[in-house]
N, C-alpha and C positions, 0 to 999 in steps of 0.2 A: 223672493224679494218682497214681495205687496204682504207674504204672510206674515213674515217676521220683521218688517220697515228696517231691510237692510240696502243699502248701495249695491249695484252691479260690481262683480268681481269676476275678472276674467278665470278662466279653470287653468289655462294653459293647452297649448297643444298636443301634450301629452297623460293629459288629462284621463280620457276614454284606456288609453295603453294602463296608467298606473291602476284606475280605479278597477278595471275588468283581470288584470294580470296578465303576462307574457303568454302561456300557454292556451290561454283562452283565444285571445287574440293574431297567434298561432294559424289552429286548428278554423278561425274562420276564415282566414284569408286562403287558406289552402281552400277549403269549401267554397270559397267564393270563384277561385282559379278550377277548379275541377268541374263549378257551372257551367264555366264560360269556355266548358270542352280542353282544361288543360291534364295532362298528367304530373305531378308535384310530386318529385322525393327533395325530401331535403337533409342533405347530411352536415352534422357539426363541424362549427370551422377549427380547424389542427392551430394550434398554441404556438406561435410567432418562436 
């Protein structure tokens, strides 16, 4: 902002999710659950 004398712009909440990609974001949150002593499987959800 102060480098290029632009206005605050909000990112969005989903911000972090688009910019990093699904997979990525994934694979930390399992890491982060397997910290915290969990064991993670996750299976795809079946097509309504």
């Amino acid at each position: 902002m102060l480098t290029h004398d632009l206005d605050y712009r909000d990112l969005g909440g989903n911000y972090f999710l688009e910019r990093t990609g699904k997979a990525r974001a994934t694979r930390r949150l399992v890491s982060q659950l397997n910290h915290l002593g969990y064991e993670v499987r996750l299976d795809p959800v079946r097509a309504a």
